[in-house]
Residue frames relative to the residue before (quaternion, step in Angstrom):
aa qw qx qy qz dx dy dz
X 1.0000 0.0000 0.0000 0.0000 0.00 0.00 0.00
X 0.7348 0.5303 -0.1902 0.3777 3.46 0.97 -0.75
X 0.6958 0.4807 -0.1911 0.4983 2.63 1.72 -0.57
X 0.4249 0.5490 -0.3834 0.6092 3.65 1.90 -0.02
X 0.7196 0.3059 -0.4270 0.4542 4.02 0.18 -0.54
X 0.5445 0.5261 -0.5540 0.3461 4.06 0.95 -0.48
X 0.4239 0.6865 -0.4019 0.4329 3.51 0.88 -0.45
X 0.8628 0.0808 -0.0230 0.4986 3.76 0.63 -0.57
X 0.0662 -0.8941 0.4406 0.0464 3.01 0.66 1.17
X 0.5501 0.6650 -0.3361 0.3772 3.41 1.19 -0.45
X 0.3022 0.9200 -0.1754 0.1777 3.18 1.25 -1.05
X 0.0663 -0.9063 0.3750 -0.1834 3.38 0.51 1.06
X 0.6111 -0.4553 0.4816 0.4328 3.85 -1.19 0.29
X 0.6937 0.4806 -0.2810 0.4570 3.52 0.49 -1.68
X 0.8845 0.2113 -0.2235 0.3508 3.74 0.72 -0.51
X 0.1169 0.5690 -0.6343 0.5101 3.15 1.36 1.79
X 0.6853 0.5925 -0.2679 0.3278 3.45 0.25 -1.93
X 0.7274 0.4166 -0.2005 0.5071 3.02 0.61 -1.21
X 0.4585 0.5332 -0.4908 0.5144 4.09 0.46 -0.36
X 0.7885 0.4081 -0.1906 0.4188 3.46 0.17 -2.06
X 0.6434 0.4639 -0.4248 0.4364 3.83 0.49 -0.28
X 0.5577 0.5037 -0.3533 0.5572 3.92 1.11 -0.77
X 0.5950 0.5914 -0.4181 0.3485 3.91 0.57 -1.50
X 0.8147 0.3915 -0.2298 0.3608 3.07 -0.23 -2.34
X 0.5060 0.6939 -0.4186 0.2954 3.63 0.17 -0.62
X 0.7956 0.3150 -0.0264 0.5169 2.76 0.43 -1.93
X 0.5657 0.5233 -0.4888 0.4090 3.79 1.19 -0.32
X 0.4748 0.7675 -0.3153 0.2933 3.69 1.42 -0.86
X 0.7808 0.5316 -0.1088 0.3097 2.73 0.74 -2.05
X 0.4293 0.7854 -0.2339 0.3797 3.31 2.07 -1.04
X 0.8010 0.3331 -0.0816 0.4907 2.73 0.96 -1.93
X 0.4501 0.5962 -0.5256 0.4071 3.74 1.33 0.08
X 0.7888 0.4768 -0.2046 0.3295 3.16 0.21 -1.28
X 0.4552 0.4228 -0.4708 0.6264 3.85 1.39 -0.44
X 0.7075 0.3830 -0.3776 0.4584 3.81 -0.25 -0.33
X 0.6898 0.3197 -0.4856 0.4315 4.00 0.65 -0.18
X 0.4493 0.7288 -0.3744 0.3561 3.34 1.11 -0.44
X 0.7991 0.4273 -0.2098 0.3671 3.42 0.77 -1.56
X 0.7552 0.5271 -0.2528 0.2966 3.07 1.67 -0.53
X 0.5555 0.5686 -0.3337 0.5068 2.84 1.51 -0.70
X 0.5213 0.6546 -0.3737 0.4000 3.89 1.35 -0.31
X 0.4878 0.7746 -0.0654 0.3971 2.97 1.59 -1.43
X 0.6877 0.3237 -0.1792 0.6247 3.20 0.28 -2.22
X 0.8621 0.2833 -0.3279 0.2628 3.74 -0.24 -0.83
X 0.2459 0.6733 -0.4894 0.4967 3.42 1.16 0.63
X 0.6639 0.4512 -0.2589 0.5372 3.38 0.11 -1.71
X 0.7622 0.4084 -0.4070 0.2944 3.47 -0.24 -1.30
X 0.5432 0.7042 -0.3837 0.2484 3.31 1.22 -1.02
X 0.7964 0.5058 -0.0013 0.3315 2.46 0.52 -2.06
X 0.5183 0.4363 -0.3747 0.6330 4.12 1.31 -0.77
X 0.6274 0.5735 -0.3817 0.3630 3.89 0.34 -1.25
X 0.7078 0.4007 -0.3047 0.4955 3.72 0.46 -1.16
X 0.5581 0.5190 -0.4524 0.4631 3.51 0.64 -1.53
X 0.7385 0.4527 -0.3808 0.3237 4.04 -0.21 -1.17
X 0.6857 0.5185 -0.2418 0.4501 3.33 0.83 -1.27
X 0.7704 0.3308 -0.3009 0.4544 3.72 0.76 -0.63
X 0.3497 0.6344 -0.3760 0.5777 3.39 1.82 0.24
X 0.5668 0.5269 -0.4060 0.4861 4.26 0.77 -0.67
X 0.7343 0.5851 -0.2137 0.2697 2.57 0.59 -2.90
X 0.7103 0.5402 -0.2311 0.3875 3.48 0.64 -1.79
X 0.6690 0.4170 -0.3632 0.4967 3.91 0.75 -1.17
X 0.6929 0.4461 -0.4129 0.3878 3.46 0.28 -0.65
X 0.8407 0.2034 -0.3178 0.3883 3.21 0.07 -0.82
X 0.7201 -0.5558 0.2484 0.3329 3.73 0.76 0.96
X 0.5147 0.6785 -0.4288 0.3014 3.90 1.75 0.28
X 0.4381 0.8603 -0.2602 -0.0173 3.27 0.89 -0.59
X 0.7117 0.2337 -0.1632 0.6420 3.00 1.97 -0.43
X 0.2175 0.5925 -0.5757 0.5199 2.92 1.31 1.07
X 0.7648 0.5258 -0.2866 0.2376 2.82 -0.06 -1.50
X 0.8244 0.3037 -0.0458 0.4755 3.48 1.53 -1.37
X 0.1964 0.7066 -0.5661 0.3763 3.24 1.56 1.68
X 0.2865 -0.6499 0.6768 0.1936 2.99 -1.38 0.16
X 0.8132 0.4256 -0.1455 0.3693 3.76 -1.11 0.72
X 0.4710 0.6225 -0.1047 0.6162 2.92 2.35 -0.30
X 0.2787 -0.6794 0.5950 0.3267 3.76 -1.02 0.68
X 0.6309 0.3800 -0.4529 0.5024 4.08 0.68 -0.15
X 0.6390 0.4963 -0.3840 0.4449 3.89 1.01 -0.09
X 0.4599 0.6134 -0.3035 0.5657 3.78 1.63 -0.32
X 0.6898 0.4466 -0.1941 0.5357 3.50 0.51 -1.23
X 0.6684 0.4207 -0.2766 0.5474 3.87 0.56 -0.82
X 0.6708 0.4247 -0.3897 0.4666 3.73 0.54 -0.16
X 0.6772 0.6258 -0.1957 0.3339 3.45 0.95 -0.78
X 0.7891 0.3147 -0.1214 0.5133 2.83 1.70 -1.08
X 0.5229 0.5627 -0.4018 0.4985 2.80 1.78 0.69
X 0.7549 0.3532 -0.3455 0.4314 3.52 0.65 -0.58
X 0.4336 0.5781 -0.5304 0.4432 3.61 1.42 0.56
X 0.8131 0.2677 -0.3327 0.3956 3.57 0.45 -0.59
X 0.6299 0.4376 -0.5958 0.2380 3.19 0.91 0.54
X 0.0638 0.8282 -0.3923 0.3952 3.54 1.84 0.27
X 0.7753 0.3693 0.0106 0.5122 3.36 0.48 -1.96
X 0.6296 0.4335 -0.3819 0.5194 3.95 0.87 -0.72
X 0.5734 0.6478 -0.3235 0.3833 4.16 1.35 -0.81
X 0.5282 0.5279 -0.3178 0.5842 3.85 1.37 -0.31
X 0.6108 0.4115 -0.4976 0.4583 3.95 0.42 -0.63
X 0.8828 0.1260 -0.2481 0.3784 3.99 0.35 -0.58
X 0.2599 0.5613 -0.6080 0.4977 2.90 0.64 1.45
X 0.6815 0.4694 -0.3066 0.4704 3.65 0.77 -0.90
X 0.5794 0.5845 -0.3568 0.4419 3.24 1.09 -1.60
X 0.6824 0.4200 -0.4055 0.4398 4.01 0.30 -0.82
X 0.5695 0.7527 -0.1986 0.2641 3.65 0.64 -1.03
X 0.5998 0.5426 -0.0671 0.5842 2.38 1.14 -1.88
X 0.2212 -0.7393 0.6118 0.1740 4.07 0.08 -0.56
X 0.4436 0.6424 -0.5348 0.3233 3.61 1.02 -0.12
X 0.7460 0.3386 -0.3949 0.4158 3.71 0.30 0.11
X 0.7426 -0.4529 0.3067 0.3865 3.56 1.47 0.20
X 0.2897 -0.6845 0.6096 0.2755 3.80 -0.44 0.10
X 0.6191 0.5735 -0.4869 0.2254 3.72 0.74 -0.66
X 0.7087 -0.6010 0.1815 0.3218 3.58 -1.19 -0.16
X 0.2340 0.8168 -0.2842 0.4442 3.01 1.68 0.59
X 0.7208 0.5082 -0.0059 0.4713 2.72 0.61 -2.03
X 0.7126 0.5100 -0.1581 0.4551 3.76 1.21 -1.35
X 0.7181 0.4429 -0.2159 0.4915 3.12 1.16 -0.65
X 0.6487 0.5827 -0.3186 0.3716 3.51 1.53 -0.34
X 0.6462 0.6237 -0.0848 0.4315 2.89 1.84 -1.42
X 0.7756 0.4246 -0.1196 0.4515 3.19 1.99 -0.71
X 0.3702 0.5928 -0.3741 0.6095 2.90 2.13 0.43
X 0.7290 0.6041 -0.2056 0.2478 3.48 0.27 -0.67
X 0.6616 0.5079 -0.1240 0.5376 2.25 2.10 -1.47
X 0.4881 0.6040 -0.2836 0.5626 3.24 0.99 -0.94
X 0.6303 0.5209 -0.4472 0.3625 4.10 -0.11 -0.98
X 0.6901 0.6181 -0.1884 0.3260 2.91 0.96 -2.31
X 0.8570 0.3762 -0.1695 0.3086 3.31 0.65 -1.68
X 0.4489 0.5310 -0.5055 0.5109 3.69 1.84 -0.05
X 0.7541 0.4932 -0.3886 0.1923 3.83 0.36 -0.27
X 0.4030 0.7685 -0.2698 0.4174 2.59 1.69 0.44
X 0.6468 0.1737 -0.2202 0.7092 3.58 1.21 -0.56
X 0.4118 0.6432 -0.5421 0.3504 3.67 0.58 -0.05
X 0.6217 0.5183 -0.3985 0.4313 3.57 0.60 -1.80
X 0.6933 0.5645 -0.2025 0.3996 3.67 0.63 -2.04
X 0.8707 -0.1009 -0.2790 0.3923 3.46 0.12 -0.25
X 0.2351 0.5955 -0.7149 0.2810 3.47 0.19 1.30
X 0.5845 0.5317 -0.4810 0.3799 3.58 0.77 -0.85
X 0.7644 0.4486 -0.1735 0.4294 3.75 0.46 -1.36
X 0.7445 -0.0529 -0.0291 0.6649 4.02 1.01 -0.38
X 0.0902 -0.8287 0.5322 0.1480 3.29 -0.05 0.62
X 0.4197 0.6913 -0.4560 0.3716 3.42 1.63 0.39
X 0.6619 0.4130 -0.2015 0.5922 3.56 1.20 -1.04
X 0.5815 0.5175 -0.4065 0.4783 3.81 0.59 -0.83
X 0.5680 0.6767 -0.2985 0.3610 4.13 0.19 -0.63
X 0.7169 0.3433 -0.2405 0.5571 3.44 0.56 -1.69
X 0.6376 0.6193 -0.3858 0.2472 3.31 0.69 -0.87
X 0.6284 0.3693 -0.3763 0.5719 3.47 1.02 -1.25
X 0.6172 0.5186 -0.4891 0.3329 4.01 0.38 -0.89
X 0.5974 0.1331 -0.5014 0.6115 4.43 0.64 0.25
X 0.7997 0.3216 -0.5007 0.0796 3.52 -0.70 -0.23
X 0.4199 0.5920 -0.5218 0.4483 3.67 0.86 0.33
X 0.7733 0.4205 -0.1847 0.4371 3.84 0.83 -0.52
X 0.4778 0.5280 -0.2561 0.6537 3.26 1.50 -0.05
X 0.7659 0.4839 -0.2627 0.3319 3.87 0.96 -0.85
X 0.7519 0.4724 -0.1042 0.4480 2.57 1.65 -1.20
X 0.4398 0.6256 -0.2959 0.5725 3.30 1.91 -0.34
X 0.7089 0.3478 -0.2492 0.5608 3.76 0.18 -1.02
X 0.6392 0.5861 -0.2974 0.3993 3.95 0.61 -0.37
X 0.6230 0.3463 -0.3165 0.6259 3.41 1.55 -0.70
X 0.6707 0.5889 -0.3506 0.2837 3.38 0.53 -1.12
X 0.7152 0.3508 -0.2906 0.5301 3.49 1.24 -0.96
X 0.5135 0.6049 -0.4318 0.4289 3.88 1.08 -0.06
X 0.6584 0.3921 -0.3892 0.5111 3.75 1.16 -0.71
X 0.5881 0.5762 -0.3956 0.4069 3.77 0.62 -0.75
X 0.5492 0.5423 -0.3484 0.5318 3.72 1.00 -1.19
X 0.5846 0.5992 -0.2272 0.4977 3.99 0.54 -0.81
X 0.7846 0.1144 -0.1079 0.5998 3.38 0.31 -0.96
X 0.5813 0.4800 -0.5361 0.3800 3.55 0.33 0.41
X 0.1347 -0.9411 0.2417 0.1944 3.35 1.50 -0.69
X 0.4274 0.8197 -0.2518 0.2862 2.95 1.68 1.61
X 0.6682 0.3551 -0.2822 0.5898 2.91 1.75 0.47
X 0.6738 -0.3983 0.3521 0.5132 3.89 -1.01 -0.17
X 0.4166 -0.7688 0.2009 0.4416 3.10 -0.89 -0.17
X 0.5975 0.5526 -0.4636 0.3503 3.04 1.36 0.02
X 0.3696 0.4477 -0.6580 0.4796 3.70 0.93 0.95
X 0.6939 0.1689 -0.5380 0.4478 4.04 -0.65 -0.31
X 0.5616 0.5499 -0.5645 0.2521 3.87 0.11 -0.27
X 0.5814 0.6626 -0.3088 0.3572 3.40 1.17 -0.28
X 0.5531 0.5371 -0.2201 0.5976 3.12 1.02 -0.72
X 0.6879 0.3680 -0.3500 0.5185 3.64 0.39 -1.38
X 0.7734 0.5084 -0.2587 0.2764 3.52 0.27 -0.99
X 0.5779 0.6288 -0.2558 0.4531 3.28 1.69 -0.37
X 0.5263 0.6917 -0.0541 0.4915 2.94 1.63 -1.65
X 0.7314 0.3561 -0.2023 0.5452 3.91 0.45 -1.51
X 0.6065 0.5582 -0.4226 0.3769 3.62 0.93 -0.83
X 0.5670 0.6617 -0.3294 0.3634 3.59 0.59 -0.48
X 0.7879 0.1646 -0.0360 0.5923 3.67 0.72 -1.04
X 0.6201 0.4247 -0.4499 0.4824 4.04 1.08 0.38
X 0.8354 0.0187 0.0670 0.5453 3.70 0.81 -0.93
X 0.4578 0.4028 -0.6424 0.4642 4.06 0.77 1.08
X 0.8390 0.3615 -0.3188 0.2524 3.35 0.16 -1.37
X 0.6126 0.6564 -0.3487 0.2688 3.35 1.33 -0.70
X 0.7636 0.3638 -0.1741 0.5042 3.07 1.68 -0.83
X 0.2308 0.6565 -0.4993 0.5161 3.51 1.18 1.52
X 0.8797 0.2251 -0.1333 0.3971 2.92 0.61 -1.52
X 0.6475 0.3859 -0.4854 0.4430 3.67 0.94 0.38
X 0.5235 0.5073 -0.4944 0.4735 3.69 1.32 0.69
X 0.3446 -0.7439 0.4364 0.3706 3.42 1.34 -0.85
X 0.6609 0.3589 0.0279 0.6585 3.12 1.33 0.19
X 0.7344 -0.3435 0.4795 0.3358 3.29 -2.16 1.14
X 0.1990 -0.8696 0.4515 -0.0188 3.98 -1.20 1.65
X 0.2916 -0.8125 0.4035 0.3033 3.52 1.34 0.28
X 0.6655 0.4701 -0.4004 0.4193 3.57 0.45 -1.38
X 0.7963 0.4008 -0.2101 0.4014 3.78 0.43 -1.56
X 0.6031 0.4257 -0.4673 0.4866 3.85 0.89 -0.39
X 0.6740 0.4759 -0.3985 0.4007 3.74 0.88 0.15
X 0.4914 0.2483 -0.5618 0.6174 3.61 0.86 -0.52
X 0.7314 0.3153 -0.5650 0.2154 4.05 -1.32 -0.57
X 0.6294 0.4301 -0.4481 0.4670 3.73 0.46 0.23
X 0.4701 0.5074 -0.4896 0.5309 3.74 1.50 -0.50
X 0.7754 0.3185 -0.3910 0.3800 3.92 0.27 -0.97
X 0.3144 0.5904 -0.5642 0.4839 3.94 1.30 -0.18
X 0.8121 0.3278 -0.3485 0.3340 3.62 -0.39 -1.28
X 0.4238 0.6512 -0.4236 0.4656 3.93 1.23 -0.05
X 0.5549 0.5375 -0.2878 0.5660 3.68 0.60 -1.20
X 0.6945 0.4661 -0.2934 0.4629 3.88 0.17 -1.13
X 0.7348 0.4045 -0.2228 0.4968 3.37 0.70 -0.81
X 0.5872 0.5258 -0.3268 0.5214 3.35 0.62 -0.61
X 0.6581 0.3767 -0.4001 0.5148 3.94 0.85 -0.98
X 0.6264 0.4626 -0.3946 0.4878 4.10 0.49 -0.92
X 0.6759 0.4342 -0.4734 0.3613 3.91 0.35 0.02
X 0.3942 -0.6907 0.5125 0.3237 3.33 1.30 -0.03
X 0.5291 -0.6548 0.4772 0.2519 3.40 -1.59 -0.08
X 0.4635 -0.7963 0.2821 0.2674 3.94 -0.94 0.75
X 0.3795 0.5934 -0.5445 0.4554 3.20 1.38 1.59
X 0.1152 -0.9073 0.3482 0.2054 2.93 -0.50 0.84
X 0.7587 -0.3952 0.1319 0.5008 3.67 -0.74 0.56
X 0.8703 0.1998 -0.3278 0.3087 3.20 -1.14 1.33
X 0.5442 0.7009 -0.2861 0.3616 2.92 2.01 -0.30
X 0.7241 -0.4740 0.3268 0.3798 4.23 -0.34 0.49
X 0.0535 0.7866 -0.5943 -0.1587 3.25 -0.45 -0.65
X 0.7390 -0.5718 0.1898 0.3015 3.47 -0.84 0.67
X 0.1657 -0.8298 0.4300 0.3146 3.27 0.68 0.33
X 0.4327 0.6937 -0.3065 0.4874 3.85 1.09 -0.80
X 0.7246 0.4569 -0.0997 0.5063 3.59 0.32 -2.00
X 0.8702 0.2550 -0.0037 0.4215 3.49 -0.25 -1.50
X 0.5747 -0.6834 0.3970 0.2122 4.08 0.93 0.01
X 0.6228 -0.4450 0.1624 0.6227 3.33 1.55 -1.34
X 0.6788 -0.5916 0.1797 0.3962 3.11 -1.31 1.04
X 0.5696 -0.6668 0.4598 0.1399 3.45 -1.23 1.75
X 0.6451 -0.4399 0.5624 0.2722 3.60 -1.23 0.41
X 0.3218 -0.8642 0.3765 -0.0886 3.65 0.09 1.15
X 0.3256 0.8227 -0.3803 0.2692 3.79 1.22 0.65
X 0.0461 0.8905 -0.4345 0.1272 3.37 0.30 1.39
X 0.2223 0.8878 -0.4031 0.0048 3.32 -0.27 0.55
X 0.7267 -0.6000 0.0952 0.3207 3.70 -0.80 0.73
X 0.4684 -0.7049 0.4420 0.2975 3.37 -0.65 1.18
């Protein structure tokens, strides 16, 4: 070690400082980009995952499986759970990004919206699985996580608003994803009496909105502050041309 600083004998305080001002910057930027990475993983997760869910939502009405698909006790009603609680697996990466991203803030607003949502998503995951096998226990499960989604969905759609980093019809997504849930999913369970293909496919069509809204990035653009007041602490930066 001593023998790396004889190497620079000039060496000075001012030209530590000066190393570390070049370093951190560029150590930053490191850590920007592992964070655009995750999101943009993130957004296209989501998309993936609402995108299939819609399409096999077409496939399934047309070709007459649909409540096949959403028997329970059934080997084509096994197979429909499975491939449902894989894509919602895949819809669990959009709010992972969505946090990442900082576009809804870091404050606690934001945390608590983003972690409702998440949380909804990931109980439907065994939900799907064991409704098939007891749909007595499988049932309550979807009955908290639709409310838990749609709660955290507004909650992080107002934070997204007051953080005031995207357009607005990116936080309208969220809100709009969020309100769908208790104006026109559940209502139209319960005058089917029952699980609605058409509507669990637009809300994964507006799921795949969110996805898009995260790949548009936000309309600060790189390097620019952000509010510190507004947003809690400086947000994940992922601008990208309009």
């Amino acid at each position: 070690m001593s023998g790396a600083l004889s190497s620079f004998p000039d060496a000075g305080p001012c030209d530590v400082t000066t190393v570390f001002a070049v370093a951190v910057p560029g150590a930053e930027r490191a850590v920007e980009d592992r964070h655009r990475r995750v999101v943009r993983f993130g957004a296209w997760s989501l998309a993936l995952g609402g995108g299939l869910t819609v399409l096999g939502v077409i496939l399934a009405t047309a070709l007459g499986w649909a409540h096949a698909l959403d028997q329970c006790c059934t080997p084509v009603g096994y197979v429909g759970g499975g491939l449902q609680a894989s894509l919602h697996v895949l819809v669990l990466g959009g709010f992972i990004g969505l946090w990442v991203s900082g576009v809804c803030g870091r404050g606690r607003l934001a945390l608590i919206g983003v972690a409702l949502a998440f949380a909804g998503h990931f109980i439907q995951i065994p939900a799907e699985v064991v409704f098939r096998v007891a749909p007595r226990l499988g049932a309550p499960l979807f009955t908290v996580a639709g409310p838990l989604i749609a709660i955290g969905l507004v909650i992080a759609g107002i934070a997204a608003f007051q953080a005031g980093l995207w357009r607005r019809w990116q936080s309208s997504a969220l809100l709009a994803a969020g309100l769908y849930i208790p104006l026109i999913l559940i209502p139209s369970f319960v005058l089917a009496k029952g699980p609605n293909p058409i509507t669990i496919g637009a809300f994964n069509a507006l799921e795949v909105g969110i996805a898009v809204a995260l790949l548009k990035g936000t309309i600060v653009k790189h390097g620019s502050p952000a509010p510190e007041s507004r947003v809690g602490s400086r947000p994940l930066i992922a601008e990208r041309n309009r």
